[in-house]
C-alpha positions in Angstrom: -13.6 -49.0 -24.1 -16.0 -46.3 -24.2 -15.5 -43.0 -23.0 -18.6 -41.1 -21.3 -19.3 -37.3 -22.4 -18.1 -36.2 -19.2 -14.7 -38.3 -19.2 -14.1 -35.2 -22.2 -15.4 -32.8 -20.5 -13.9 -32.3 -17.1 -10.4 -32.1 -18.7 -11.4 -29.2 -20.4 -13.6 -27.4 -17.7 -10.4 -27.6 -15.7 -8.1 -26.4 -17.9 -11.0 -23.9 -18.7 -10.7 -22.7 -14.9 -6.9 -22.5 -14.4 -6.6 -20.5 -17.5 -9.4 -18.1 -15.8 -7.6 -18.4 -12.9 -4.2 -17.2 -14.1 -5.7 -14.4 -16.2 -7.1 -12.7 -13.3 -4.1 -13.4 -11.2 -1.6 -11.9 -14.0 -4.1 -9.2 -14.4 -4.1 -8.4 -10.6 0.0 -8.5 -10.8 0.2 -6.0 -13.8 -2.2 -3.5 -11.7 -0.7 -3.6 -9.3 2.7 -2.6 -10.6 1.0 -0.1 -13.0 -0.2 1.9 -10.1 2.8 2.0 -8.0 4.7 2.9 -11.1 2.3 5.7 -11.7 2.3 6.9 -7.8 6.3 7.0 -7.9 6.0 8.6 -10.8 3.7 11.9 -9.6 5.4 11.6 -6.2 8.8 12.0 -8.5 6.8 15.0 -9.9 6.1 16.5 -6.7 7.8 18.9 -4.8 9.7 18.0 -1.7 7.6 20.4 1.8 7.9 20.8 5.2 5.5 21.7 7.2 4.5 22.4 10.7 2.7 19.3 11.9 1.4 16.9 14.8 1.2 13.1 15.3 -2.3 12.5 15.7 -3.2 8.8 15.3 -0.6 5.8 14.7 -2.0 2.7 13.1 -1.1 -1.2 11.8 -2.1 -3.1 9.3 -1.2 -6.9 10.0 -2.0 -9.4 7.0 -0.7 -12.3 5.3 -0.1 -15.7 6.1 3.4 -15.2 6.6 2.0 -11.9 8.9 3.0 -8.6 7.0 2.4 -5.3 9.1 2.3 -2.0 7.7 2.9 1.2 9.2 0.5 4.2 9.3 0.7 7.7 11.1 -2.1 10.5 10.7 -0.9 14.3 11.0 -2.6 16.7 11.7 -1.5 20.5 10.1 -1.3 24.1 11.8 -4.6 24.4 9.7 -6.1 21.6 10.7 -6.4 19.5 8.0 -5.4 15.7 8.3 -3.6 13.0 5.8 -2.2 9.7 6.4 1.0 8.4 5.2 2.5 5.0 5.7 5.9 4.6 6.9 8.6 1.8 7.1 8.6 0.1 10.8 12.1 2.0 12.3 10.3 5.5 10.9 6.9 4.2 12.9 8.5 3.6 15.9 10.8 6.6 16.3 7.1 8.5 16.6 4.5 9.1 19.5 0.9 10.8 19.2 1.0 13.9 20.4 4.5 14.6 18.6 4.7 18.2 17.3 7.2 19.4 14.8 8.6 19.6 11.0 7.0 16.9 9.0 9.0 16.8 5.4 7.0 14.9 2.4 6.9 14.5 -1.1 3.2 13.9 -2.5 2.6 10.5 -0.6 5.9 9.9 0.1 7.1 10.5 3.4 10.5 12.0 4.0 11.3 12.3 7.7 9.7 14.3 10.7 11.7 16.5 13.1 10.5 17.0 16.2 10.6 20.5 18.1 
């Protein structure tokens, strides 16, 4: 039998493609831990503060086919200055907006919040 040019060819533009494929995908996984290595690491670094502080905004985040939520709540400082911080769910639901009182943090990571 004779084989066309394409009857060698596909095989190897496939294999071609899932070896593309899994480089970026391995490449995506290794970011992705790099980064949260190198965020634990400076939060590690940081300082743990408290400071005076008010819930201004709650937000989710729902994604994945399996649904993933995460949990975000925006503060607002005494001199008026914002950040966000995500939180676990039990942490997100123990605050309202309009909560005032001692929000404690360590770079990004969040520590607690006691309210006054």
């Amino acid at each position: 039998m004779r084989k066309t040019i394409l009857e060698g060819v596909i095989p190897t533009v496939i294999v071609i493609i899932w070896a593309i494929l899994f480089t970026g995908i391995m490449t995506l996984i290794v970011i992705t831990i790099v980064r949260n290595v190198r965020t634990k690491k400076i939060n590690d670094s940081m300082p743990a503060e408290s400071l005076r502080a008010r819930v201004v905004a709650k937000r989710t985040n729902v994604w994945g086919e399996h649904t993933s939520t995460s949990y975000y709540v925006t503060f607002e400082t005494e001199n008026g200055s914002r950040f966000e911080m995500q939180l676990e769910g039990e942490q997100y639901g123990l605050l309202a907006e309009g909560d005032e009182g001692t929000l404690m943090h360590q770079g990004t990571r969040y520590l607690g919040f006691h309210r006054e």
